[in-house]
C-alpha positions in Angstrom: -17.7 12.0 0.3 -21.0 10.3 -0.8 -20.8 6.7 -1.3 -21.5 6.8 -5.0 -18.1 8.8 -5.2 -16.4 6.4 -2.9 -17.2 3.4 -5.6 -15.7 5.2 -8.4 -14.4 2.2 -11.0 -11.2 1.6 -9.8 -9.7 2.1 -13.6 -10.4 5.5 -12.5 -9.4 5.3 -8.6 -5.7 3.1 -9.4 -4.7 4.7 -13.1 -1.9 4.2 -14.8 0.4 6.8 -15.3 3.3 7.5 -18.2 7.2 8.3 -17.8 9.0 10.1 -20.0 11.4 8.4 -21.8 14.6 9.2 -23.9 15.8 6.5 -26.5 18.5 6.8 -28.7 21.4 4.8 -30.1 22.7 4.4 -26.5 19.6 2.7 -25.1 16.6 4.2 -23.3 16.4 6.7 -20.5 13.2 7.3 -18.2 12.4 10.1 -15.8 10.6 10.5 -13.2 10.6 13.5 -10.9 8.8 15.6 -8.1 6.0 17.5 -10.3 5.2 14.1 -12.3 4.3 12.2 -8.8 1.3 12.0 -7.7 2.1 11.8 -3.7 5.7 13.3 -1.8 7.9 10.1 -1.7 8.7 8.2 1.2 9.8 5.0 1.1 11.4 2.9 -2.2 11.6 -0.8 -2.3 11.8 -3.1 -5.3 10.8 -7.0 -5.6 12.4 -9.3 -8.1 13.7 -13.2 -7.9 9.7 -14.1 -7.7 9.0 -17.4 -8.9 6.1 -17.4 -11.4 3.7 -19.2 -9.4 4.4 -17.5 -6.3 1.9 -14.6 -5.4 3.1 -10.9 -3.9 0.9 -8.5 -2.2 -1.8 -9.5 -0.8 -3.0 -6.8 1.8 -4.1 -3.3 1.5 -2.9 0.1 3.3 -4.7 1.9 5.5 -3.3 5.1 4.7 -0.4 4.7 2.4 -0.6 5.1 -1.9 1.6 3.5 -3.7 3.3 3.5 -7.2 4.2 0.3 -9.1 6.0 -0.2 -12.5 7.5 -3.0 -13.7 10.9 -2.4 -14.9 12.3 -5.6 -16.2 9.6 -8.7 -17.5 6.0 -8.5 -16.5 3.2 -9.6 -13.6 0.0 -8.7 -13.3 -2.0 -6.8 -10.3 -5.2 -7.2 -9.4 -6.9 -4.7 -7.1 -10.1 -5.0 -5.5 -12.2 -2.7 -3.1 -14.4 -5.3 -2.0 -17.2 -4.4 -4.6 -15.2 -4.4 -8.2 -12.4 -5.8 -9.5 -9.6 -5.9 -11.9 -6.5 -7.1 -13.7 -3.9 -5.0 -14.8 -0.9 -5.9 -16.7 2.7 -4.0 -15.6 4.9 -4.8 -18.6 6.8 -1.3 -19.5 9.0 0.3 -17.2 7.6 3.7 -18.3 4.2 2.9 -17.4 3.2 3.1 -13.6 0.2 2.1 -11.8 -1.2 3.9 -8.6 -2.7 2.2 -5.6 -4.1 4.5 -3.3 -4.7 3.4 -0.1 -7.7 1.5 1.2 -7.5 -0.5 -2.4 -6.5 -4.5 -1.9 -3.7 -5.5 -4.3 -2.4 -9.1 -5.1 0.5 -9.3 -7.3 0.9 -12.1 -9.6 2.0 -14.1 -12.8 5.4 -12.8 -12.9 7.6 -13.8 -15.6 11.1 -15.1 -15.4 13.6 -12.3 -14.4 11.1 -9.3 -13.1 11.7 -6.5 -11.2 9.2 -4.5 -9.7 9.6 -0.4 -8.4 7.5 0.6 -5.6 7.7 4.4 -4.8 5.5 4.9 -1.6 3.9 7.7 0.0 4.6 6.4 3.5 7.7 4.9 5.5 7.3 1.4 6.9 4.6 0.9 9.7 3.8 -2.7 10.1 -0.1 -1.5 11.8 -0.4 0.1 7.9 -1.0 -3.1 6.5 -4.6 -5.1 6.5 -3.5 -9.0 6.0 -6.8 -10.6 6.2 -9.3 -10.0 3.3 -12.0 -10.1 5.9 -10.4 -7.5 7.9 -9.9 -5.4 5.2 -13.5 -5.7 3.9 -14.7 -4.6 7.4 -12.5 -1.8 6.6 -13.8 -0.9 3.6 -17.3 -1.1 4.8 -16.6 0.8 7.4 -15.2 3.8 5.3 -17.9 3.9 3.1 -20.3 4.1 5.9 -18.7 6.9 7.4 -19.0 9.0 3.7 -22.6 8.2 3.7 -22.4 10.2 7.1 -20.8 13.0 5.6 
């Protein structure tokens, strides 16, 4: 991978995908199943009870994508890969937003009463996780150094 590819803008690199979804007189139904995900799911967690000024996040995955949607109120995610930037707003529960790995996420400015869905492509592993922003910038610099190799 050349370095050029590596910096790809990271609308394209962390898109946003679309559920289906069913609405009638009953209320709404979404789906989501094997041949619409983008990765083989392995681990499912949700966050919710976040107070609005209280940030989520904040470290990226070594190895590990992940899929976000906001099924109840809003936040917003910024991602960064240490060159670029960018907001995102999660406000539809049929409207997900990848995170692949080696992509630093903060999650913020959530509104009263959200729950966030994260369907991950890994189970649990603590040494995943990058912490520190420097760390993961070292990271990142380090990957891209080895696609200019390739």
């Amino acid at each position: 991978m050349r370095k050029e590819a590596f910096l790809h803008d990271l609308r394209t690199r962390c898109p946003m995908i679309m559920v289906q979804q069913h609405n009638d007189a009953r209320g709404s139904l979404s789906v989501l199943d094997d041949e619409a995900l983008p990765f083989p799911v392995k681990r499912v967690f949700w966050i919710y009870d976040v107070p609005s000024e209280a940030e989520r996040g904040g470290h990226a995955h070594r190895t590990c994508t992940e899929l976000l949607f906001a099924l109840n109120g809003s936040l917003r995610v910024t991602l960064t890969d240490g060159h670029q930037e960018y907001t995102v707003l999660l406000d539809c529960p049929t409207q997900g937003l990848i995170i692949p790995a080696g992509i630093w996420c903060r999650l913020h400015s959530f509104s009263p009463h959200t729950v966030v869905l994260c369907l991950a492509s890994e189970p649990y592993r603590p040494e995943g996780y990058l912490h520190s922003f420097e760390h993961y910038l070292a990271f990142a610099a380090s990957i891209e150094h080895n696609s200019d190799t390739l």
